[in-house]
C-alpha positions in Angstrom: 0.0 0.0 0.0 2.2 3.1 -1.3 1.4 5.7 -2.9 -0.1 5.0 -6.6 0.9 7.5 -9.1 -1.6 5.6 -12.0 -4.5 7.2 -12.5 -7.3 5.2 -13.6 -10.3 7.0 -15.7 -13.6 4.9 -15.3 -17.0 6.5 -17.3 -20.4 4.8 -17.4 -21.5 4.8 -20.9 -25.7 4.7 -20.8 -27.8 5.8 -23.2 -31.0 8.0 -22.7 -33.1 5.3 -22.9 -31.6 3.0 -20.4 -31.0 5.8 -18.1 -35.0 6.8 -18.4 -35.9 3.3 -17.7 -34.2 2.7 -15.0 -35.5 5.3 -12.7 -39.2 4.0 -13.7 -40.8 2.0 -11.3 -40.9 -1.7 -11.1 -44.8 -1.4 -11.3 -46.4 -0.4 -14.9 -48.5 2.7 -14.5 -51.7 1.0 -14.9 -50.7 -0.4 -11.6 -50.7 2.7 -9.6 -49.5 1.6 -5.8 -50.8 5.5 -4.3 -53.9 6.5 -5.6 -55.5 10.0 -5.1 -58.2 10.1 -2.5 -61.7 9.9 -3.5 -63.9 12.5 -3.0 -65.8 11.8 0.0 -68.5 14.6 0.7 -69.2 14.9 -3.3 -72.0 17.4 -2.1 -70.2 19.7 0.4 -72.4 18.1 2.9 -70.6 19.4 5.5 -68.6 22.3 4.1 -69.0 24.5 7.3 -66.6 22.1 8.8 -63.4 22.8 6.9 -61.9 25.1 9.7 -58.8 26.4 9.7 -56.3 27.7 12.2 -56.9 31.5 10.8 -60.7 30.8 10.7 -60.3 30.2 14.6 -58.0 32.0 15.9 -57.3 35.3 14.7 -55.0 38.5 15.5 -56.0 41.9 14.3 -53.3 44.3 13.4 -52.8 46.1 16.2 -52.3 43.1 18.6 -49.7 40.1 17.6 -47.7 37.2 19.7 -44.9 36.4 19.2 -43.9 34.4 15.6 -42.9 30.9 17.6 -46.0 31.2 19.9 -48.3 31.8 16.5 -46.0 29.1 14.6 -46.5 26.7 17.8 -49.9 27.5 18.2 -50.6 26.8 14.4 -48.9 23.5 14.5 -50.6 22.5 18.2 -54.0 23.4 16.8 -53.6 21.1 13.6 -52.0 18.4 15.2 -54.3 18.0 18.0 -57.5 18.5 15.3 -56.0 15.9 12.9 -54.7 13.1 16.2 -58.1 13.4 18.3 -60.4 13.4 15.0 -58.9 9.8 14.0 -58.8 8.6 17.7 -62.7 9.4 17.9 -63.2 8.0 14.4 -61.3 5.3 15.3 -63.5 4.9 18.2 -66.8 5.8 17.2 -67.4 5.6 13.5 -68.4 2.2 13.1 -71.1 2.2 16.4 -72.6 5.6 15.2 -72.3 4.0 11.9 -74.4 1.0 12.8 -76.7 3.5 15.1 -77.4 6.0 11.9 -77.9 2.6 9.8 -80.6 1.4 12.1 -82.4 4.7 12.7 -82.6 5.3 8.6 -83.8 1.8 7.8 -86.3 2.4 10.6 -87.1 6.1 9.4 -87.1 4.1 5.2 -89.3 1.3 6.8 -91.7 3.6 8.4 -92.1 5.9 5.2 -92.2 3.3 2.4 -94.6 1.1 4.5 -96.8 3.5 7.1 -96.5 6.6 6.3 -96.8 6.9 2.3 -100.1 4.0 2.4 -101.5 6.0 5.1 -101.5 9.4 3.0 -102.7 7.7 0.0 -105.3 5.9 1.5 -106.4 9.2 2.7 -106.1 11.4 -0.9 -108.2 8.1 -1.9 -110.5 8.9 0.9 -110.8 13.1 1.4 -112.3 13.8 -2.1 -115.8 12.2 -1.2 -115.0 13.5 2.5 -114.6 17.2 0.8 -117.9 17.0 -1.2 -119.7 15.7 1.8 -118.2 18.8 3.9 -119.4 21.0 1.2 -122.7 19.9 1.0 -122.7 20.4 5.3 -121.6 23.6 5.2 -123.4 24.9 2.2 -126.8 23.5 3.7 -126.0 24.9 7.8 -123.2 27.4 8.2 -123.5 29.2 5.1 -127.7 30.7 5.5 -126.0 31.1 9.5 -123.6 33.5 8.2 -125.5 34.8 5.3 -128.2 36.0 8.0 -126.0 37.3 10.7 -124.2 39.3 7.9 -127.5 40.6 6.5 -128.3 41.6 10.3 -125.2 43.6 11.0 -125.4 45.4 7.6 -127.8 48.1 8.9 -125.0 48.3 12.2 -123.4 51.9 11.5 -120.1 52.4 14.2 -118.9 55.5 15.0 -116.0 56.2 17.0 -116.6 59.1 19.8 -113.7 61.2 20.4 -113.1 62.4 23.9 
């Protein structure tokens, strides 16, 4: 082990399209490993829940902390928000999931066989009711009112002034 006075000169020859294939992935790209996120509230359901930092806390001009207490503050708010709302998703998605299932398949169950039979058994019902009603009221409340309205005609108010 001296001292080597020799220089060697070593080049990798590649061409461009070894080089670009190389850094490809294993994978074709029809077999996409990381996917994008699908949308899930397609309807803004619950838009008025994206919250931000600035939509919650805010400084006015005239009064600021200091940058590392606004920076810290920042980063404790969006930690905490994003660790406690998987913990209680964690927790309670699936039970509240089964709870909402079971409330809606009642609520479906109720409309689609009680509810919806009931109202048309009664739009089946109310149109000999309504000409039935008519007749009633035609024959006994209408000569009532008629009369008493005849009667007050001739009534002439004045109102006295003091």
């Amino acid at each position: 082990m001296g001292f080597e006075n020799e220089k060697s000169e070593t080049s990798i020859i590649l061409d461009e399209d070894e080089f670009n294939r190389s850094v490809e992935p294993i994978l074709n790209k029809k077999d996409k490993v990381f996917t994008e996120t699908p949308d899930r509230d397609p309807q803004d359901t619950n838009g008025n829940l994206k919250v931000s930092f600035e939509d919650v806390v805010g400084e006015p001009g005239t009064a600021h902390s200091f940058d590392k207490v606004w920076i810290g503050s920042h980063a404790v708010f969006e930690l905490v928000k994003y660790v406690l709302y998987r913990l209680l998703t964690t927790v309670l998605a699936i039970p509240l999931s089964f709870v909402a299932g079971v409330a809606f398949a009642v609520l479906s169950c109720v409309h689609i066989w009680v509810a919806m039979p009931a109202i048309r058994s009664l739009l089946m019902v109310l149109p000999p009711l309504r000409t039935v009603w008519r007749s009633l009221t035609d024959r006994f409340i209408a000569p009532l009112f008629h009369s008493a309205g005849a009667c007050l005609s001739a009534v002439d108010a004045k109102v006295l002034e003091n």
